[in-house]
MARKEKE-173264 format. One record per residue (C-alpha): residue in one letter; y, z, x; residue number from 1. Coordinates in nm, 2 decimals, decimal comma. Example, Ala and Ser with C-alpha at 12.3 -4.5 7.8 and 13.67 -1.06 7.14 Angstrom:
// MARKEKE-173264
A_-0,45_0,78_1,23_1
S_-0,11_0,71_1,37_2
//
This chain:
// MARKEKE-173264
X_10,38_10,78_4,64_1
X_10,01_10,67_4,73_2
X_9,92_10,33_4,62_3
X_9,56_10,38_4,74_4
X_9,33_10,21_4,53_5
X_9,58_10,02_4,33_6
X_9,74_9,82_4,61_7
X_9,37_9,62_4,61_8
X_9,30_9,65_4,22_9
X_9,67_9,54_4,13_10
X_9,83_9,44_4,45_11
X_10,05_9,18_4,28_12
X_10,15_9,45_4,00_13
X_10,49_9,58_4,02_14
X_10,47_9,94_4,15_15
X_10,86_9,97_4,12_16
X_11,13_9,82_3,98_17
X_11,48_9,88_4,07_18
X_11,72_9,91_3,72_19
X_12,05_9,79_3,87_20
X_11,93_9,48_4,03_21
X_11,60_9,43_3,86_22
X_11,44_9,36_4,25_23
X_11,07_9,44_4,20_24
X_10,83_9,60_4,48_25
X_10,44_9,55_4,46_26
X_10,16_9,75_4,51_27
X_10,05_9,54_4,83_28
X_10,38_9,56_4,98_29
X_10,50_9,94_4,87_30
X_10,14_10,00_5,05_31
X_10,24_9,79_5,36_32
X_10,61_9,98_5,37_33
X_10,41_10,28_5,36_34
X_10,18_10,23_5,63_35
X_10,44_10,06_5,87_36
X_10,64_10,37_5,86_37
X_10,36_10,63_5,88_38
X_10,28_10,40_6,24_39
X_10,63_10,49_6,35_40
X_10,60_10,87_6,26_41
X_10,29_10,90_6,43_42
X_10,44_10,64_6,76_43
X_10,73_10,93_6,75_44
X_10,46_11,20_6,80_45
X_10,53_11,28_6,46_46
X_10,17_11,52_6,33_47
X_10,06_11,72_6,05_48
X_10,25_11,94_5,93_49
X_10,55_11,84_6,08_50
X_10,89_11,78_5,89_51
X_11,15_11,54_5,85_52
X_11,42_11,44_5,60_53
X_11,56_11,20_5,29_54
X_11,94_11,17_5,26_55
X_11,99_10,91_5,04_56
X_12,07_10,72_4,70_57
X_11,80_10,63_4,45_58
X_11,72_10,28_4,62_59
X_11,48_10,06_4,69_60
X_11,36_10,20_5,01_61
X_11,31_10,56_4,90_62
X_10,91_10,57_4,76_63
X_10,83_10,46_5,08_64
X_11,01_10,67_5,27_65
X_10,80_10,94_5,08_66
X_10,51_10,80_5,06_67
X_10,46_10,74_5,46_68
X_10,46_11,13_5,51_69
X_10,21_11,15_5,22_70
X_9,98_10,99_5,41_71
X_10,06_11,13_5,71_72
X_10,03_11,50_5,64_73
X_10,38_11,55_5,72_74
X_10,61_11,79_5,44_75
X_10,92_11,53_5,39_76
X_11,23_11,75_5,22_77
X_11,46_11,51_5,02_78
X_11,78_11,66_5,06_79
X_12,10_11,63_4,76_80
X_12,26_11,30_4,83_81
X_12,59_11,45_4,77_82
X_12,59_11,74_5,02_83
X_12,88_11,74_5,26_84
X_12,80_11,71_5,62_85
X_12,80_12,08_5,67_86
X_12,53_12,15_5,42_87
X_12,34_11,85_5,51_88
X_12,35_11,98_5,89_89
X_12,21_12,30_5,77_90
X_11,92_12,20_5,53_91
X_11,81_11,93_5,79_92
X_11,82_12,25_6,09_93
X_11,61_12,53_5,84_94
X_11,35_12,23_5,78_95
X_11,29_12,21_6,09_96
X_11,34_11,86_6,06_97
X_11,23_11,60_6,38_98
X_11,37_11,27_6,17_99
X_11,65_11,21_5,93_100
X_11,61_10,89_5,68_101
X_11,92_10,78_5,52_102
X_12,09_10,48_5,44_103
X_12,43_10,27_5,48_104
X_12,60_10,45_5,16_105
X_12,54_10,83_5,32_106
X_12,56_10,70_5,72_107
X_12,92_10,87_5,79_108
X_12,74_11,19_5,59_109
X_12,42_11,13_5,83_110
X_12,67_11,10_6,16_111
X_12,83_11,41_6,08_112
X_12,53_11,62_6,01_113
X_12,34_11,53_6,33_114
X_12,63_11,65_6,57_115
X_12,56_11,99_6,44_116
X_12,14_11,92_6,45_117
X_12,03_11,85_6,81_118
X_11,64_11,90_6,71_119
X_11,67_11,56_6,50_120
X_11,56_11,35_6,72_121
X_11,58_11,02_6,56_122
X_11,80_10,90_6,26_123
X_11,60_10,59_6,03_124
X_11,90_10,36_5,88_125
X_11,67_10,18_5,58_126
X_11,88_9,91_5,47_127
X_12,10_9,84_5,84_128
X_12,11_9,78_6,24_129
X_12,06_10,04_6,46_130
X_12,37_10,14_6,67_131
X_12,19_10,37_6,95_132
X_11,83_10,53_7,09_133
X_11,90_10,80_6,83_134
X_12,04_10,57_6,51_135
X_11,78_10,29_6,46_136
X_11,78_10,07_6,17_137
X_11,42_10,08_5,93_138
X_11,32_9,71_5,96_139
X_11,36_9,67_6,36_140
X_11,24_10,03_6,40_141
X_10,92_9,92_6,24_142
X_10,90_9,52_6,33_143
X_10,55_9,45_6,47_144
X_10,37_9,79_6,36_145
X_10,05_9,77_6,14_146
X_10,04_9,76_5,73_147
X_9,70_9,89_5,74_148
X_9,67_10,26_5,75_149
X_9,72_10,50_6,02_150
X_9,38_10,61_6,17_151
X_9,42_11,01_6,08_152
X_9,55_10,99_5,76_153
X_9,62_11,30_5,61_154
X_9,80_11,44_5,26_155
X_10,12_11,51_5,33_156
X_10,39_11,65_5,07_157
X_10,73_11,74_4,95_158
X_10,91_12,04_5,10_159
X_11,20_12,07_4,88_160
X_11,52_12,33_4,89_161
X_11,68_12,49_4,58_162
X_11,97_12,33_4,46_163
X_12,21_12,65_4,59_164
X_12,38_12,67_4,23_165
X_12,40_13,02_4,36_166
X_12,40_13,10_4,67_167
X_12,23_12,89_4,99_168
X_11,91_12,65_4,96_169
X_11,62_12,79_5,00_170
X_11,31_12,57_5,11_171
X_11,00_12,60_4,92_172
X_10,71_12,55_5,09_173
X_10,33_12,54_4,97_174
X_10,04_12,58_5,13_175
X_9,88_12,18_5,31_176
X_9,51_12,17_5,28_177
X_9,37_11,92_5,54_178
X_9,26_11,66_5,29_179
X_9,28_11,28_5,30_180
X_9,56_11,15_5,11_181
X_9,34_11,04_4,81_182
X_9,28_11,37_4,71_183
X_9,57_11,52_4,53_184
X_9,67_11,92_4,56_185
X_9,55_12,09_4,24_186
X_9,90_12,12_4,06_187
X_10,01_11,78_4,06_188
X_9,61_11,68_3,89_189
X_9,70_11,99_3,63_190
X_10,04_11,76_3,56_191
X_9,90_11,45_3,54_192
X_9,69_11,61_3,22_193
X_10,02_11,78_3,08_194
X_10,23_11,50_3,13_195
X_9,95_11,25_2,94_196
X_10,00_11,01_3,23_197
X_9,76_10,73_3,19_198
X_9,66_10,39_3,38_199
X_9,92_10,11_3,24_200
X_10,21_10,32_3,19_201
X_10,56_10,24_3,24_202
X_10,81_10,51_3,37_203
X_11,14_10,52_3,39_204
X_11,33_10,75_3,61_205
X_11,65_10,81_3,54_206
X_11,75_11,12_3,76_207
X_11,81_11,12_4,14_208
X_11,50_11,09_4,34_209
X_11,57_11,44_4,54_210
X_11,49_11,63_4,29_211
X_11,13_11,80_4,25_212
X_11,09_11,66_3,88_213
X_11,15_11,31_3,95_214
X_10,97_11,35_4,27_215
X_10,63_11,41_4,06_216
X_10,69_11,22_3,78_217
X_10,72_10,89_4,03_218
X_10,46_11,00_4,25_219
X_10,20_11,09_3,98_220
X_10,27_10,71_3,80_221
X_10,21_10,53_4,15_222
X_9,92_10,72_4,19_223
X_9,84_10,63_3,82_224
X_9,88_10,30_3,89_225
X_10,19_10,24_3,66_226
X_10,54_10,08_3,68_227
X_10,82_10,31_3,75_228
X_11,19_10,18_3,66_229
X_11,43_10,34_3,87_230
X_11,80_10,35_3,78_231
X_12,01_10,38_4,06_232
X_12,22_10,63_3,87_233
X_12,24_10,79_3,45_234
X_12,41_10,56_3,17_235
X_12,35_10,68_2,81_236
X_12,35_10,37_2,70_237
X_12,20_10,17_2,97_238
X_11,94_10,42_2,92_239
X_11,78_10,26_2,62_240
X_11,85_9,94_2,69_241
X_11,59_9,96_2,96_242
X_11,36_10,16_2,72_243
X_11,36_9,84_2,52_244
X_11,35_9,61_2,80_245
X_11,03_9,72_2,98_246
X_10,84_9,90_2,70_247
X_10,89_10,20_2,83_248
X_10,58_10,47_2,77_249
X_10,73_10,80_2,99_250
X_10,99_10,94_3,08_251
X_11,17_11,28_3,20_252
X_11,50_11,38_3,15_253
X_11,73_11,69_3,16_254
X_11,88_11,84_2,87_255
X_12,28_11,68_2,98_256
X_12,11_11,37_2,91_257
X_12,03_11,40_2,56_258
X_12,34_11,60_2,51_259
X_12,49_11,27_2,64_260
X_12,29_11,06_2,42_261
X_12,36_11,21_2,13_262
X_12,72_11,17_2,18_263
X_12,68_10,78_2,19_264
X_12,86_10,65_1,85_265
X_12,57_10,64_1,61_266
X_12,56_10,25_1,56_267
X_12,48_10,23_1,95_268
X_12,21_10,48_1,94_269
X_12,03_10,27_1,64_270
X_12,08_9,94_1,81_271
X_11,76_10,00_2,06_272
X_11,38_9,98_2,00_273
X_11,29_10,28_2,15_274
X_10,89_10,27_1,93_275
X_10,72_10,20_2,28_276
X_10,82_10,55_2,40_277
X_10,50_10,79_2,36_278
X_10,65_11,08_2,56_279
X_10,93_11,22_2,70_280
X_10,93_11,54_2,91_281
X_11,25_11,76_2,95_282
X_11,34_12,04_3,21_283
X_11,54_12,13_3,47_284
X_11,72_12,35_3,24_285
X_11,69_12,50_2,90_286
X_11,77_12,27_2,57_287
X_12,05_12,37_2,37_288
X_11,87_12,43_2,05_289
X_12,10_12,20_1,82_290
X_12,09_11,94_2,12_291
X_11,68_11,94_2,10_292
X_11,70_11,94_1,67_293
X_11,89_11,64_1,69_294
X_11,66_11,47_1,95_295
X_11,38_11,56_1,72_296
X_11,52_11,39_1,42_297
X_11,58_11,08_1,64_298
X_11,30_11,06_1,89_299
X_11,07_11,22_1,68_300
X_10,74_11,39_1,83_301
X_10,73_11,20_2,14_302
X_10,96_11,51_2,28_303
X_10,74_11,76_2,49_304
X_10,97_12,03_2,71_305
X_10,80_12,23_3,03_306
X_10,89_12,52_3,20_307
X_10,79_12,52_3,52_308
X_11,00_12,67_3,82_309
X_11,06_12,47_4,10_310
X_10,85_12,68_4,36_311
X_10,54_12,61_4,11_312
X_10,47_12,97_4,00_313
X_10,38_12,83_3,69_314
X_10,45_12,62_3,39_315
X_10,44_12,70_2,97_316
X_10,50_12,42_2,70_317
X_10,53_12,28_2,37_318
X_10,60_11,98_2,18_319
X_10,81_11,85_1,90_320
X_10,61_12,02_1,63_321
X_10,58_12,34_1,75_322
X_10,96_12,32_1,85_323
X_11,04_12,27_1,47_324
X_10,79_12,60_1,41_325
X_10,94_12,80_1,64_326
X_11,25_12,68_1,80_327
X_11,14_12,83_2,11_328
X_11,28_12,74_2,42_329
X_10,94_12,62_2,57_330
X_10,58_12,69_2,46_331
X_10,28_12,93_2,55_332
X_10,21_12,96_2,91_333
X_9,94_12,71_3,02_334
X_9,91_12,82_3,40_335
X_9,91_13,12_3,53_336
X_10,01_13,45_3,32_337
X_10,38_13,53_3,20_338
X_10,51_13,91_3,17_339
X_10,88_13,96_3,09_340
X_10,97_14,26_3,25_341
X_11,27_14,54_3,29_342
X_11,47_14,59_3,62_343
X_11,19_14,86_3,68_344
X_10,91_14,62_3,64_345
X_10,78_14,75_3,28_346
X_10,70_14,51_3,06_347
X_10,99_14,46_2,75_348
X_10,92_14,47_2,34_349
X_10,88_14,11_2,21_350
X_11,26_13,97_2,15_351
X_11,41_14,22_2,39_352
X_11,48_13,97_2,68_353
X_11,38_14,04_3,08_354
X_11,33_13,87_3,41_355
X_11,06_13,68_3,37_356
X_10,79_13,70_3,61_357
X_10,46_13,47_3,68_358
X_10,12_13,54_3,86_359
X_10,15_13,29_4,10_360
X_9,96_12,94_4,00_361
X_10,07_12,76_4,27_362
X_10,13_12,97_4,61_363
X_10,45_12,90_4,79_364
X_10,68_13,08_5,05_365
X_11,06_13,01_5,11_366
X_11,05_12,83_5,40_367
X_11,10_13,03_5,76_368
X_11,24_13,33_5,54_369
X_11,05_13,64_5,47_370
X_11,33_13,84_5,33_371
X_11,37_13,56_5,04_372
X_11,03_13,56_4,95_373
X_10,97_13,91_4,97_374
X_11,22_13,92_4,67_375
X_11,09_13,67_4,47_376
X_10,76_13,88_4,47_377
X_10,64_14,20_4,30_378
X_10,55_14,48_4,49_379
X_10,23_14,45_4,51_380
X_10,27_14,10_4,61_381
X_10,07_13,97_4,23_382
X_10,33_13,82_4,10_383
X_10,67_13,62_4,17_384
X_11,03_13,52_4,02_385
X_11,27_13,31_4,05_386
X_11,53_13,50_3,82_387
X_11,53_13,35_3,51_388
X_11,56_13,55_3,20_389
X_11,42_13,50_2,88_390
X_11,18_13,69_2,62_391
X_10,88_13,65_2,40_392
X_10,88_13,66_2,01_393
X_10,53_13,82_1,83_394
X_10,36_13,44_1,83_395
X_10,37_13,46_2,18_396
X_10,64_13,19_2,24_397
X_10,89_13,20_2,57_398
X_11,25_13,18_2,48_399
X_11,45_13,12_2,81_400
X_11,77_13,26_2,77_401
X_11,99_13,27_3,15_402
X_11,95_13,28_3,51_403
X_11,98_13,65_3,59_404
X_12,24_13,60_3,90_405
X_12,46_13,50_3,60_406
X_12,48_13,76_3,36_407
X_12,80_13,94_3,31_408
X_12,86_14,31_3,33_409
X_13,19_14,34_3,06_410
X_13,21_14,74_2,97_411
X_12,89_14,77_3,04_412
X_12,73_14,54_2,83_413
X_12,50_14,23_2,95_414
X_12,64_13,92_2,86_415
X_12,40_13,60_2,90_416
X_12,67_13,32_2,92_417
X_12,42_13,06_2,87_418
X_12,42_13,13_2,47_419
X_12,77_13,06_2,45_420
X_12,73_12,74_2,70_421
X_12,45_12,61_2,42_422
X_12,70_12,64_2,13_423
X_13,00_12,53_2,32_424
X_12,82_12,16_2,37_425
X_12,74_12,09_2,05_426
X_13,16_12,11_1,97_427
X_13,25_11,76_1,92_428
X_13,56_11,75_2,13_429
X_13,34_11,96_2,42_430
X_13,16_11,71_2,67_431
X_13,05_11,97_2,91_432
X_13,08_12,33_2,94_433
X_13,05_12,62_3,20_434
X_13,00_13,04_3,09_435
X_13,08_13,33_3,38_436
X_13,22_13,62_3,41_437
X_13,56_13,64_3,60_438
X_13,76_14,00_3,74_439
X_13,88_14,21_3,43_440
X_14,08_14,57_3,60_441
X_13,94_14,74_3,27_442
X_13,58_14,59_3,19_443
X_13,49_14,50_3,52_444
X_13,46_14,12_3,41_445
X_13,53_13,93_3,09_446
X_13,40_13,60_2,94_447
X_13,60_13,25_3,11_448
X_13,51_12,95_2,98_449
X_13,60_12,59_3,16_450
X_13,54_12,31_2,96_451
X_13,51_11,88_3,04_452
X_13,67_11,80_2,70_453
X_13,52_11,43_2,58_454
X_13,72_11,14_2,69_455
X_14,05_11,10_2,46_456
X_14,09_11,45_2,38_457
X_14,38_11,64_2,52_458
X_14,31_11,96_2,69_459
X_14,61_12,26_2,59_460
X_14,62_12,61_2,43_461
X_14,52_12,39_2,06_462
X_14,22_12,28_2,19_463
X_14,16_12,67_2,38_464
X_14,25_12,83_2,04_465
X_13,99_12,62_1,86_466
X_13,72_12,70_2,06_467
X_13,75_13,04_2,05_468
X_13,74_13,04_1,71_469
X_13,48_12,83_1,71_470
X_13,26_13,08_1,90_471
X_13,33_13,35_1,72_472
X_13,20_13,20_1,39_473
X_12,87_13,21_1,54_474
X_12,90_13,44_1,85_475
X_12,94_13,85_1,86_476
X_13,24_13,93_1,98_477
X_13,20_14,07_2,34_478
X_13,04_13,72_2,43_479
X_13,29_13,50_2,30_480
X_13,54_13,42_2,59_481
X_13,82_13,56_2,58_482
X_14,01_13,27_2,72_483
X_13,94_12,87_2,81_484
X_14,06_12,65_3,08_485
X_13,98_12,25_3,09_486
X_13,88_12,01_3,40_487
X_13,86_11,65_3,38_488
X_13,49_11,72_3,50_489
X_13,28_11,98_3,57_490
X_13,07_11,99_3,90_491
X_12,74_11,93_3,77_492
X_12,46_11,72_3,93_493
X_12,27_11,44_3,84_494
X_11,96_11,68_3,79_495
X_12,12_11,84_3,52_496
X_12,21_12,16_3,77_497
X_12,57_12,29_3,72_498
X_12,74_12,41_4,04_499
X_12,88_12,74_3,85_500
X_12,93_12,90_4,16_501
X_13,19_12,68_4,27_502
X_13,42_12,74_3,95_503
X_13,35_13,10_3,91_504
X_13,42_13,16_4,32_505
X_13,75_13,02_4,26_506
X_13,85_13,32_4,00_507
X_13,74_13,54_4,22_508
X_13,94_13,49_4,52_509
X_13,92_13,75_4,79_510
X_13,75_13,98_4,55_511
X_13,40_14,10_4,57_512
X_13,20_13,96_4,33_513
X_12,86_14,13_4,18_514
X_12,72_13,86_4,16_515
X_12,61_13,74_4,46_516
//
């Protein structure tokens, strides 16, 4: 979040605005913010290449509270504001992290945590009083220090963890040249270009600010010299009612929100000028292909879609028309080079689908774990995964398909659930929907779905029946599930990520599951 230049060509511009209460933050004070709290990181003998952490809501504290380590060369890791205190302890003790930012809402989360995390040496309240040496609140914590910048300013960046859908966070860490904080790391300058971000824009942000997407998308408009609008939290509607409001340009969303969207009644889906919106990126996740159609028709050819992992290996992607000419699940591969290979590492047909692997474009390493990164990589260390599957038709067009960590074994036959996911959204009565494989004594596994039915429809063996039958209209018939149970909501995050873990672990039991 550096406001460099732009906090003396625009200092009275709004670098952020804050959806829910419409408080607005200017370039000349987002730059002070900034530069008080690098002055405490450095008072705390805080130096490069040292880390600390974010546990908090999207508020309007949280650009600083990246954008001090940015110019401080510090790697800041913006933790899941919904972890428990457990799972917090543990990301903020891998990180290695000296100081823990959080705020009032996630304090009792913070207290917790830090019992368990002795090397955190001080805990930054943003928005109350300090209570002790150790628990110190933002404003007198920083009362008195400069707003010009520190003397050794450095780039700093973002050091963030997986979202452990499957298995434990992993921290992904790249390479910090020792550059001043004006020059920006090669990937993000190579998004700014995909991404046409431009001087003037308006972004809004409507995912949580821990996650890697947002995280670039807000940093890259600062340094753009844009407006960002952050909503505190996802509304469908609410959505394009601030699309209208501010003349929205950018955006980024995942493909639940469209999903979402789409399932507003039609009358309240036409009642917003959206005609200021020139692009809108998806990720995070695959598009359901009758989810994107439908976006299409809507939206138009303002809808571009990227694939790029969140360790940076590499990115592919396509816009609106050459969705409608291929219906590929994201475009030719514009950094780095793509192979989609066999569990013995030889290349697969076009349409037969594989892991698919990337010659590294941006280098990263999971953070203080060899073992991890030593699997994500090829033999001969050229090129990397992160276990997504997928395959590529004759044009030369990526289809994702799965994560490979959730295919099913059923009779011995692969089963990607995340086909059967896709068509079970674009049901009517389905709001959300989760695919795995749960313990079968003669197949080895079979196909469970658990399915969020929309509000006002009444979950029972009707509404099971129906869905099975509406799979197998489209659906062969070892991957239509062979039977359906309902929860009020499924445990999915604000990114977009769905915790399948947690559901599938509970059918499982004491059993061993492959999948691991």
């Amino acid at each position: 979040m550096y406001t460099g230049k732009h906090a003396h060509l625009r200092p009275l511009q709004p670098a952020f605005i804050m959806a829910g209460s419409g408080e607005i933050v200017t370039y000349r004070e987002l730059e002070a913010r900034n530069n008080r709290l690098a002055h405490l990181f450095r008072r705390r003998g805080m130096k490069r290449l040292d880390h600390y952490s974010i546990f908090m809501e999207n508020n309007d504290r949280y650009l600083e509270a990246c954008g001090a380590g940015e110019r401080a060369g510090l790697y800041f890791t913006c933790v899941n504001s919904f972890l428990t205190p457990g799972e917090l302890a543990y990301i903020l003790t891998n990180s290695q992290s000296r100081i823990l930012i959080t705020s009032q809402l996630k304090l009792d989360v913070a207290r917790e945590a830090l019992k368990e995390c002795p090397q955190v040496e001080l805990c930054i309240v943003v928005d109350g009083d300090g209570e002790s040496e150790r628990i110190v609140g933002l404003t007198q914590a920083t009362a008195g220090l400069p707003s010009t910048p520190i003397a050794d300013e450095a780039l700093g960046t973002a050091m963030l963890y997986s979202s452990g859908t499957t298995g434990r966070p992993k921290g992904i860490v790249r390479p910090l040249p020792e550059q001043p904080p004006v020059q920006n790391l090669p990937l993000f300058d190579f998004l700014i270009k995909l991404w046409h971000y431009r001087e003037g824009m308006v972004y809004l942000s409507p995912a949580p600010l821990y996650h890697s997407a947002p995280q670039a998308a807000v940093n890259l408009t600062i340094r753009m010299g844009g407006t960002v609008i952050i909503m505190e939290s996802f509304d469908p509607e609410r959505y394009l009612q601030l699309v209208q409001q501010w003349g929205i340009t950018h955006t980024q969303l995942v493909p639940t929100m469209f999903s979402r969207m789409l399932k507003l009644p039609e009358e309240v889906r036409r009642r917003y000028d959206l005609s200021s919106l020139e692009i809108a990126i998806h990720a995070a996740a695959p598009c359901p292909a009758l989810v994107k159609d439908d976006m299409i028709k809507w939206w138009g050819p303002i809808i571009h879609e990227y694939y790029g992992a969140t360790e940076g290996l590499g990115f592919t992607a396509c816009n609106s028309e050459e969705w409608l000419a291929h219906r590929g699940t994201v475009g030719k591969v514009l950094l780095g080079d793509l192979h989609i290979l066999d569990e013995n590492l030889k290349p697969c047909p076009n349409g037969t689908p594989g892991t698919v692997w990337f010659k590294t474009g941006s280098p990263f390493e999971y953070f203080n774990d060899p073992a991890k990164t030593s699997e994500a990589r090829s033999p001969d260390g050229s090129m990397s995964t992160v276990g997504d599957v997928g395959y590529i038709d004759d044009d030369n067009f990526l289809y994702l398909t799965d994560r490979a960590t959730f295919m099913i074994i059923s009779g011995g036959v692969n089963i990607y659930p995340q086909e059967c996911e896709n068509l079970l959204i674009t049901h009517p009565k389905v709001a959300d929907a989760a695919v795995f494989g749960v313990p079968n004594v003669d197949l080895g596994e079979e196909v469970k779905a658990v399915v969020q039915p929309v509000d006002g429809v009444a979950p029972g063996p009707d509404l099971a029946e129906e869905l099975i039958a509406f799979c197998a209209q489209s659906l062969s018939r070892q991957k239509v599930p062979r039977s359906v149970d309902f929860e009020a909501e499924l445990p999915r995050l604000p990114t977009g990520k769905l915790y399948k873990r947690l559901l599938r672990d509970r059918y499982w039991g004491n059993k061993t599951s492959r999948i691991v």
